[in-house]
C-alpha positions as CSV (number, residue, x, y, z in Angstrom):
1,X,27.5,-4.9,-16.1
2,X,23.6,-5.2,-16.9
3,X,21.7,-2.1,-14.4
4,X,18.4,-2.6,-13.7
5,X,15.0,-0.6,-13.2
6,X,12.3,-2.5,-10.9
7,X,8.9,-1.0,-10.2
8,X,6.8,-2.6,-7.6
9,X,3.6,-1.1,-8.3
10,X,1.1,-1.3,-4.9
11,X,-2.6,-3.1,-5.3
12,X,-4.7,-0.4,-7.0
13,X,-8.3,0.5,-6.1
14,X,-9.1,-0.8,-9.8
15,X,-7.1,-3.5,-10.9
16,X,-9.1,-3.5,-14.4
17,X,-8.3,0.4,-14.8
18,X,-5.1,-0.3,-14.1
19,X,-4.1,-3.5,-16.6
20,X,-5.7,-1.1,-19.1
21,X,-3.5,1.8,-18.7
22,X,-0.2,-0.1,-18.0
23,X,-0.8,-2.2,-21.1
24,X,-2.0,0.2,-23.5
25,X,-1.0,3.3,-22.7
26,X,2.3,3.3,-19.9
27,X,4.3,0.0,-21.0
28,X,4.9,1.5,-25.0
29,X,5.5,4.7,-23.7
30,X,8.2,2.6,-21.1
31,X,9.6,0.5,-23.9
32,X,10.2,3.5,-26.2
33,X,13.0,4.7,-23.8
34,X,16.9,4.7,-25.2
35,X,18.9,2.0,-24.6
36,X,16.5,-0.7,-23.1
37,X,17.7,-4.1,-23.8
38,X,14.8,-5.8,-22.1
39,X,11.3,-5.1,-20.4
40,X,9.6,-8.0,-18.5
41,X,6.6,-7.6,-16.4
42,X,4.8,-10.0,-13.8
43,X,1.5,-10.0,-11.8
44,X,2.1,-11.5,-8.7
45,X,0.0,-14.6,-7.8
46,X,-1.2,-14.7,-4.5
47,X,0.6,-16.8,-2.0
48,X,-1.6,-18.9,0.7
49,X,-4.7,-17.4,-0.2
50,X,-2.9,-13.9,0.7
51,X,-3.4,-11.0,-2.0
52,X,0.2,-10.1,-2.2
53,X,1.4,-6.5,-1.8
54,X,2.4,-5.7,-5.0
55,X,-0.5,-5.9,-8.5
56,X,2.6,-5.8,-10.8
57,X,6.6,-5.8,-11.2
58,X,8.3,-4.5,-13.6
59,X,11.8,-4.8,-14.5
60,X,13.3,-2.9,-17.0
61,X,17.3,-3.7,-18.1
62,X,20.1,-1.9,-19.7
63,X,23.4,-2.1,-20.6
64,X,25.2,0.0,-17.9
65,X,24.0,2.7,-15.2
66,X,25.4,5.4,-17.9
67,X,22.7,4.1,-20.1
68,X,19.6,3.8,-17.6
69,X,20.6,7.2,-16.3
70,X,20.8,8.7,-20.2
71,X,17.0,6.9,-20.6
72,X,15.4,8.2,-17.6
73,X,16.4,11.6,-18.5
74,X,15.2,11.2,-22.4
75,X,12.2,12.8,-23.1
76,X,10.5,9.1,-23.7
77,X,12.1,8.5,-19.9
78,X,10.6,12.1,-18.2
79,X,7.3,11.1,-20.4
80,X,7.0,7.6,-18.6
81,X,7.6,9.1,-14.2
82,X,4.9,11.9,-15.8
83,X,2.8,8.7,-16.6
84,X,2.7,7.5,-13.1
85,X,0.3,9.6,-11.6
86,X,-2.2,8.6,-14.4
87,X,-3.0,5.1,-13.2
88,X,-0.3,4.2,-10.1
89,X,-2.4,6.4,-7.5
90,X,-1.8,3.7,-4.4
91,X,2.1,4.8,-5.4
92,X,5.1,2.4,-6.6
93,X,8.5,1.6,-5.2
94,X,10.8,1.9,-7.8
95,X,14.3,0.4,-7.1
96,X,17.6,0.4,-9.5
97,X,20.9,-1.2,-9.2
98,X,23.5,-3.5,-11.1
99,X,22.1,-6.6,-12.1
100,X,24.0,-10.1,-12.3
101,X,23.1,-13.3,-13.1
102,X,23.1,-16.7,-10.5
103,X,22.2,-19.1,-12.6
């Protein structure tokens, strides 16, 4: 079964400082990992003329939990949590689990 990575990444002070870091700098570092099948991202609209709580998901899949775990220890994987502090400084929740499908 699939196993997921999802970062919800809070509203930053900058959001201009931040696209530019996450884009060119943290999501190749990200996608270099082992054994990621896919890497999607989304910037959340806001809802009701609300600014929602979160400036960007991310959602990172592998194969199997062995696989994510094998990644996030990789030097690409320990290279990518070091990256956070670079441009996520209002902090991110970052959730895993098995993934499967609805629809």
């Amino acid at each position: 079964m699939a196993f997921q990575l999802i970062v919800l990444y809070n509203q930053p002070d900058s959001a201009a400082a931040f696209d530019k870091h996450y884009d060119e700098t943290h999501a190749p570092l990200a996608a270099r990992m082992p054994g990621l099948r896919s890497y999607t991202t989304m910037r959340p609209a806001a809802a009701g003329g609300e600014q929602p709580p979160y400036h960007l998901v991310a959602v990172l899949t592998f194969d199997d939990q062995q696989a994510f775990e094998a990644a996030a220890a990789s030097e690409e994987g320990q290279a990518a949590v070091a990256d956070l502090a670079n441009f996520a400084g209002k902090g991110a929740t970052l959730l895993t689990g098995p993934a499967g499908a609805v629809v």
